[in-house]
C-alpha positions in Angstrom: -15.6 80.9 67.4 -16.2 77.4 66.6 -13.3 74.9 66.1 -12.8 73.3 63.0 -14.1 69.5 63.1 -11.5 66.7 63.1 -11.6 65.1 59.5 -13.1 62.1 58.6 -12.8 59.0 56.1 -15.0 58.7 53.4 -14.7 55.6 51.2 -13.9 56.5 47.7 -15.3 56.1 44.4 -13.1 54.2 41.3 -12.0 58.3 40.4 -11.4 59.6 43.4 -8.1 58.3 44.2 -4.7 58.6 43.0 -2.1 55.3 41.5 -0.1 54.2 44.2 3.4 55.5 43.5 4.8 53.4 46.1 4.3 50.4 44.3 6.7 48.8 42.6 7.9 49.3 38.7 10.6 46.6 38.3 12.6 49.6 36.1 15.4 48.5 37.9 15.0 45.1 37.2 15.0 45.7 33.5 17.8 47.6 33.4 20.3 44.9 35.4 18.7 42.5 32.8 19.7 44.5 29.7 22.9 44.8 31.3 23.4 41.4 31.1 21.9 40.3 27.7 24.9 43.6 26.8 27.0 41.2 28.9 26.3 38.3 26.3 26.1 39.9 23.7 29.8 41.3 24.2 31.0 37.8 25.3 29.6 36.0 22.2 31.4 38.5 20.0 34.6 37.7 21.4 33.9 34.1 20.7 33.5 35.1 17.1 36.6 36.5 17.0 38.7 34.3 18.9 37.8 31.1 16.5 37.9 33.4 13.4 41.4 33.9 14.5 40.6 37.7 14.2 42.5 40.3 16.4 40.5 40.6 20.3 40.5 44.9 20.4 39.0 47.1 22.8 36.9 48.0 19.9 34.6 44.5 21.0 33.9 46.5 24.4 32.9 49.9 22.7 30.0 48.0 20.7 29.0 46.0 23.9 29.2 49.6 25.2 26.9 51.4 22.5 24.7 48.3 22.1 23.8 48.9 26.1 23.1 52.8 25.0 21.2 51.8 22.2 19.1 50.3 24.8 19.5 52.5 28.0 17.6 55.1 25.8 14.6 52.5 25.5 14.9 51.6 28.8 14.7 55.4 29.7 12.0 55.7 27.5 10.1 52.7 29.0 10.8 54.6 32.6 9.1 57.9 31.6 6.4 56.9 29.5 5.3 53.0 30.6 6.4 52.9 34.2 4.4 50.0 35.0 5.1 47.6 31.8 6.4 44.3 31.9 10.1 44.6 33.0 11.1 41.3 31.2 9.9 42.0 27.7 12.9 44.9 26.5 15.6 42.8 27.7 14.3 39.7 26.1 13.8 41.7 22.7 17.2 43.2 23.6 19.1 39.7 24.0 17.4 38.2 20.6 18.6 41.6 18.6 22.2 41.3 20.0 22.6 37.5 19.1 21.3 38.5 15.8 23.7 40.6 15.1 26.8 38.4 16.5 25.6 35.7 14.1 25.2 38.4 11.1 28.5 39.5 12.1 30.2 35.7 12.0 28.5 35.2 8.7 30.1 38.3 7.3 33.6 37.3 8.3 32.6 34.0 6.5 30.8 35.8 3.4 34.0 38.3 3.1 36.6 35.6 3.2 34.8 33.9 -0.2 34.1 37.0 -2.0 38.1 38.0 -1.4 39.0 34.6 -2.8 36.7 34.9 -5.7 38.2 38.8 -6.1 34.2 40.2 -5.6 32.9 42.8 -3.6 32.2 42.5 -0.3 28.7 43.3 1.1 28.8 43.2 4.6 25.2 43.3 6.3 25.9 44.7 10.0 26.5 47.9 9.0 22.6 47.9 7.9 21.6 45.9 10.5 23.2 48.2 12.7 20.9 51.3 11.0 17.7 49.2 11.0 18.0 48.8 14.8 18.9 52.1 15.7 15.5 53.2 13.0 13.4 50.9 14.6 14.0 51.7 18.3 13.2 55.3 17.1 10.2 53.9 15.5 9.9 52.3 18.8 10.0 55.5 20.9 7.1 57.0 18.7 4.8 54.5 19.2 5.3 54.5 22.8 5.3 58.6 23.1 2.1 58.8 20.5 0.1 55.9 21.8 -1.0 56.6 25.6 -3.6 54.4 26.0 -4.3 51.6 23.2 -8.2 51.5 23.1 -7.5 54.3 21.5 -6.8 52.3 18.7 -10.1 50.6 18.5 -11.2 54.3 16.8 -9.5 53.6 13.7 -10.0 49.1 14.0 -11.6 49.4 10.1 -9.5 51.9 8.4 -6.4 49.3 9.9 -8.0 46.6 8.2 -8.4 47.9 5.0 -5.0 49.4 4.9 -3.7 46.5 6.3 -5.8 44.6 3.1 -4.2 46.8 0.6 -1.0 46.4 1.8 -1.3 42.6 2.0 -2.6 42.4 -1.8 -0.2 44.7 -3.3 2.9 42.8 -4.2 0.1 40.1 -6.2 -1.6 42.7 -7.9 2.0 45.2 -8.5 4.3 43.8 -11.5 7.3 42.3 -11.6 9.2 45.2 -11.9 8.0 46.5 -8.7 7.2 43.2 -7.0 9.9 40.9 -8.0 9.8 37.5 -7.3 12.4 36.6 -4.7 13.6 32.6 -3.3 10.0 31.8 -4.9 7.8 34.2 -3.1 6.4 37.2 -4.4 6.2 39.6 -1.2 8.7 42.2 -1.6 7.9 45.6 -3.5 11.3 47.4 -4.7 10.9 51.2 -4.7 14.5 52.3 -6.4 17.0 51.0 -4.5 15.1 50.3 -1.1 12.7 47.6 -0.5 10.1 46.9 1.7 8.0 43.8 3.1 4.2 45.1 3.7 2.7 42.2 4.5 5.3 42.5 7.9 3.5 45.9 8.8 -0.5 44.3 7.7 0.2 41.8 10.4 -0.1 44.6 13.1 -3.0 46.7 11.1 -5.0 43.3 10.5 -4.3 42.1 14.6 -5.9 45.6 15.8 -8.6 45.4 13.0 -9.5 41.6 14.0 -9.7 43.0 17.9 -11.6 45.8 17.5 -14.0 43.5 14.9 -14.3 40.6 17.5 -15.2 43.1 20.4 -17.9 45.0 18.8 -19.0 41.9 17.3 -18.5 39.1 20.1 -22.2 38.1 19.9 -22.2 37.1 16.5 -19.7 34.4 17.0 -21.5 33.2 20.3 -24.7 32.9 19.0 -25.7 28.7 18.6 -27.0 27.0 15.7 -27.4 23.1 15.1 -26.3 20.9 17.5 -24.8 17.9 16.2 -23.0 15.1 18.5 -23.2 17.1 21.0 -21.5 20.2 19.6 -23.1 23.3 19.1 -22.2 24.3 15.4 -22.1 28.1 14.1 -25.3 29.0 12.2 -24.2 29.2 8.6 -24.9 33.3 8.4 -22.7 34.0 11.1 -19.4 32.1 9.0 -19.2 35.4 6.7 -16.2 36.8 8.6 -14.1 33.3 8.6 -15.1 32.6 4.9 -13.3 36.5 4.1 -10.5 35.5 6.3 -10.2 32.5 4.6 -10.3 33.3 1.3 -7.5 36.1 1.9 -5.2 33.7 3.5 -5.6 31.4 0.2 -5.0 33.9 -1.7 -2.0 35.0 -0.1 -1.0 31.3 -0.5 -1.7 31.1 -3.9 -0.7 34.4 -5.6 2.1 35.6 -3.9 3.4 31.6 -3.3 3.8 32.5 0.6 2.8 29.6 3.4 4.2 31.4 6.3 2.6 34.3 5.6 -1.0 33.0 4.7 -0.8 30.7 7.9 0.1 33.2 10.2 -2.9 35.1 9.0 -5.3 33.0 9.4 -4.4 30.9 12.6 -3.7 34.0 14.7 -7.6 34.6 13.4 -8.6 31.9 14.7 -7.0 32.4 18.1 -8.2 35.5 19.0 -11.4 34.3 17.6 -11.1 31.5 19.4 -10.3 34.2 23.0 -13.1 36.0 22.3 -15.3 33.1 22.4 -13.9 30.2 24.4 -15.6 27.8 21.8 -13.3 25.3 20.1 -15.2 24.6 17.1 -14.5 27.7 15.5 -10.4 26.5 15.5 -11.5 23.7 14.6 -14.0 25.1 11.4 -11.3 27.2 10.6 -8.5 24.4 10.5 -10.9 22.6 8.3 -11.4 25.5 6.2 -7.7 26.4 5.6 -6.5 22.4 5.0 -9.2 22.0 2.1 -8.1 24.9 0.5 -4.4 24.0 0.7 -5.6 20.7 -0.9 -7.0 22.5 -3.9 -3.8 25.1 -4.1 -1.7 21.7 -4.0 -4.0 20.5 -7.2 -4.0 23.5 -9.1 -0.8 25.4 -8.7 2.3 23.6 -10.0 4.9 25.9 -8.2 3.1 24.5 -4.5 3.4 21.0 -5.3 7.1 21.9 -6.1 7.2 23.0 -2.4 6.0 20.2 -1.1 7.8 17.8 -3.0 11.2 19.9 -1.8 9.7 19.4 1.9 8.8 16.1 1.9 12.3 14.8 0.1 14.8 17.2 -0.6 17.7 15.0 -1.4 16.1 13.8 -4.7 16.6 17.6 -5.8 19.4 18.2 -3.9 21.2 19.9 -6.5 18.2 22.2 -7.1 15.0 23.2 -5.2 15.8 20.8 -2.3 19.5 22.4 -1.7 18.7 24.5 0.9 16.7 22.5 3.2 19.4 19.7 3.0 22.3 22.3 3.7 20.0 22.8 6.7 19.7 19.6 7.8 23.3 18.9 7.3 23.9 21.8 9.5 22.0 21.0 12.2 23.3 17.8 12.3 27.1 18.6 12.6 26.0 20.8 15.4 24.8 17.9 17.4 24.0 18.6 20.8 27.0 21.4 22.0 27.1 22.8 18.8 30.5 23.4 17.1 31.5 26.4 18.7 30.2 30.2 17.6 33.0 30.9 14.8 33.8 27.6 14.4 31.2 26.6 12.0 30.7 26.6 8.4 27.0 27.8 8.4 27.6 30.0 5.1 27.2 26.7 3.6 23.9 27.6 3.8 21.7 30.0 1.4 20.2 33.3 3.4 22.2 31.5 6.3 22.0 35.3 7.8 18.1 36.2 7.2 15.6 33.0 6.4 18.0 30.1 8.0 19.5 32.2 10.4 17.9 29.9 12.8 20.0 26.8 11.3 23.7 28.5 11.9 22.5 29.4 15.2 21.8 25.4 15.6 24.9 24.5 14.1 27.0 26.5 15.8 25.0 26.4 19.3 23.4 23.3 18.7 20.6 21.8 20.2 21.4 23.0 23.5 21.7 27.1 22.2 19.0 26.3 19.8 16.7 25.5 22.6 17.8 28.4 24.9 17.1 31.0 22.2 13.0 29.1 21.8 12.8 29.3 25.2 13.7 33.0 25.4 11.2 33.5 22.4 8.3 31.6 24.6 9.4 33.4 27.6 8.6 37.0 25.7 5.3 35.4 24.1 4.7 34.4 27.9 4.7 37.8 29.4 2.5 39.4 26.2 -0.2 36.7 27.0 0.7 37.3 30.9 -0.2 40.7 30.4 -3.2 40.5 27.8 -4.9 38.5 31.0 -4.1 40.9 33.6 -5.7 44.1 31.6 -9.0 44.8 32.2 -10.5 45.4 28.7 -11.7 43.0 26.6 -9.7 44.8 23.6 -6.4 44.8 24.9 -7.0 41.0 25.9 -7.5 40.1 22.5 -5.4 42.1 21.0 -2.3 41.7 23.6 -3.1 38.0 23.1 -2.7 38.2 19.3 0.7 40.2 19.1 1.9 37.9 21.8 0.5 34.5 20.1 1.7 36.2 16.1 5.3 36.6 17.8 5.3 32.7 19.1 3.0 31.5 16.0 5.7 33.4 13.1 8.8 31.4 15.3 7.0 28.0 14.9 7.0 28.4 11.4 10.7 29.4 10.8 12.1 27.2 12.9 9.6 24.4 11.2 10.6 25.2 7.8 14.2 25.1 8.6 14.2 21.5 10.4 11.7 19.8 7.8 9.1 20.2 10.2 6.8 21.8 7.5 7.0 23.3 4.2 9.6 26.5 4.2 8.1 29.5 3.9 9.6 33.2 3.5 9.2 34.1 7.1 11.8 35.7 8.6 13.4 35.1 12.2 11.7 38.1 14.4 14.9 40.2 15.8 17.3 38.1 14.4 17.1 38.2 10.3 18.6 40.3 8.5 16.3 42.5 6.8 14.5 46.1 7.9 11.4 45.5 7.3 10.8 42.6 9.9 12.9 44.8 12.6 10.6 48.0 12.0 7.2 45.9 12.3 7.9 43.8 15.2 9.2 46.8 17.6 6.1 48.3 16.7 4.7 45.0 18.4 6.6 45.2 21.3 5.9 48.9 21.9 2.4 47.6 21.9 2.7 45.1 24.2 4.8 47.4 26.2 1.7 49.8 26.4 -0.7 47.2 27.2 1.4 45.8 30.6 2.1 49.1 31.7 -2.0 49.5 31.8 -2.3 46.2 33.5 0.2 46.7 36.2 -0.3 49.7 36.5 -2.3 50.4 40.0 -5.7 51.8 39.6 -7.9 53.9 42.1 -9.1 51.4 44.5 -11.8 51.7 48.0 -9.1 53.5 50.4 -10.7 56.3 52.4 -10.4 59.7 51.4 -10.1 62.2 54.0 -12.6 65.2 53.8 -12.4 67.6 56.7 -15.3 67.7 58.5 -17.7 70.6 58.1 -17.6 73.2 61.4 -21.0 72.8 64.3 -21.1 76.7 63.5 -21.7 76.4 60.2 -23.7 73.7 60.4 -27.2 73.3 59.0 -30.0 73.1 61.1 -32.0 69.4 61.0 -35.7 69.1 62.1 -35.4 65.3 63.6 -38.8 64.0 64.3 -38.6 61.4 67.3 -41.3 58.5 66.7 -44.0 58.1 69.5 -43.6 56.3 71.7 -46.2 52.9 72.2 -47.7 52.1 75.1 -46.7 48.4 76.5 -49.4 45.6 76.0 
């Protein structure tokens, strides 16, 4: 009987091989860090207390406790279903949530105190904070179960425009009564007693609409026309999708009175646009574009020149429109550079101090010192999105890991600049730190994506090790006719 062969190596194909489950998925990692932002989060609440003069209780330890359950089951989560995503994402989300709610919490000791003076009723917002985190992790969880792969989302890239269209329209074209104008800014629709900001959720629709758009469409946008001092400009058929763009961002601006809003829109547009092309003179079309039509809202809309005359000098209304940007100021600067202490401030001095200038009593009572380490925790999550969008290898989740990740950084700079004068204020919220469910829900939808985009890039794919295929035995062998060449006689 004839002895089996001894096996040999075959080089295999991009399929035939398994992931490496030896390599490593930094879960570990993730968990130690949302240990300590827990650790933090704990600490700073004890803080709040001490200079409040409030009662230090074990019951300080049993929310640090359930706020590191509240993430352990994301973490586990993560672990089962995205083994290979970014292990420094979570925590950072985890770390801006907690400090969120610390600050929320130290404004509603503050807010409680007046309303007792005044003999009103209290409305503390932790309690709903508190649910909106615990309904967007679960949101959170779906998203990450549901969505195993994200091309798959390039199946349905129009039907998230459109709906992502709608949803951005409908508190302009809704009435009052079910889109109320709120702090100047018509963006809110009120549905009984809960309300809800759309235009929080079309931000994600529109990003997977614009990456799916720019991917099938790439060659539009590369295409040449005139070249003029040296530049190649876009031919004038091919500016069809920035002129849309455009006029929805203006519109935005001018109907529903929202800046933040309208330039979010339209410069994350342009830097995905801008990704998908590697040619600067679309950003710079585009910034064109969007500063002449602020020009003409600024000419023909009374309520936008009021804006910018509250931005520019908001002492000579202090008592009115300029009030709250002052406030700001005037926080910020009694912080100073070490802040005044967490507790130790009066930052319900200032309106929304706990969802649109939440940013400002975090400066006041962190300073510039805390102010700057919660920006630089902010650029370090935008950091490892766009780390990630580079490292996957398709061109949609490139563009579209690089447009969450640059919407999350882009939607900071504008808070932050409306609170410190930088530019006009808008009706942006804070992302994981504002009060407010609608903002919460939308942007862990974000980082679930972003999640599931890092896991694909890290994750190790079949590469050119041999595969061992046991040889086939002489016995069984098939026979092959060899025919040896004749030999030629030497010259």
């Amino acid at each position: 009987m004839a002895q089996p062969a001894a096996p040999v190596a075959v080089a295999a194909g991009p399929g035939n091989a398994p992931p490496d489950r030896s390599a490593p998925t930094r879960r570990g990692t993730e968990l130690s860090m949302l240990a300590f932002a827990a650790g933090l989060v704990t600490g700073a609440l004890m803080l709040v207390e001490a200079n409040q003069e409030q009662q230090l209780t074990l019951r300080i330890v049993w929310y640090g406790l359930a706020y590191l359950a509240l993430f352990g089951v994301a973490h586990a989560a993560v672990r089962a279903w995205a083994p290979y995503a970014d292990p420094l994402i979570l925590p950072c989300v985890a770390l801006l949530n907690g400090l969120g709610l610390v600050m929320i919490y130290r404004l509603d000791l503050a807010y409680s105190e007046r309303a007792l003076a005044a003999n009103r009723e209290i409305n503390n917002q932790v309690p709903k904070q508190i649910l909106w985190t615990t309904i967007a992790l679960v949101l959170f969880l779906v998203v990450l179960k549901v969505l195993n792969d994200h091309r798959t989302l390039t199946r349905y890239g129009y039907t998230f425009g459109l709906v992502g269209l709608v949803m951005l329209a409908l508190p302009a074209m809704l009435p009052g009564v079910i889109a109320p104008t709120i702090n100047g800014a018509k963006i809110w629709l009120r549905i009984g007693i809960f309300s809800i900001q759309p235009g929080e959720f079309a931000k994600i629709l529109l990003l997977v609409f614009f990456a799916a758009f720019l991917v099938s469409k790439r060659d539009l946008f590369m295409a040449a026309g005139r070249r003029v001092a040296g530049v190649d400009l876009p031919r004038a058929r091919d500016l069809g999708p920035i002129v849309v763009a455009w006029a929805v961002s203006v519109g935005v601006l001018i109907f529903e009175k929202d800046l933040g809003t309208s330039l979010l829109f339209f410069g994350v547009l342009l830097v995905m646009l801008y990704v998908a092309t590697e040619r600067i003179i679309w950003v710079v079309v585009g910034l064109i574009m969007f500063a002449g039509g602020c020009v003409l809202a600024y000419q023909a809309f009374g309520h936008i020149q009021l804006r910018v005359h509250n931005w520019l000098d908001p002492f000579a209304d202090y008592d009115g429109g300029g009030y709250q940007i002052a406030q700001s100021l005037f926080g910020l600067g009694t912080g100073g550079v070490g802040g005044t202490g967490l507790g130790a401030g009066r930052p319900d001095m200032v309106p929304l101090a706990n969802s649109d200038f939440i940013t400002a009593a975090i400066g006041e009572e962190l300073g510039f010192i805390g102010l700057a380490a919660l920006l630089l925790v902010y650029t370090l999550l935008a950091m490892r999105g766009m780390r990630s969008a580079l490292a996957v290898r398709d061109t949609f989740g490139k563009l579209l890991g690089g447009g969450l990740s640059f919407a999350l950084i882009m939607q900071v700079f504008v808070v932050v600049g409306g609170v410190t004068k930088l530019i006009p204020l808008t009706g942006i919220t804070a992302p994981f730190l504002s009060a407010g469910g609608s903002s919460l829900l939308a942007n862990y939808v974000l980082v679930a994506l972003l999640l599931r985009i890092s896991d694909a890039a890290r994750r190790p794919h079949a590469g050119s090790r041999p595969r061992i295929v046991p040889q086939t035995p002489i016995a069984e062998a098939h026979t092959v006719m060899v025919e040896r060449p004749e030999e030629r006689p030497e010259s």
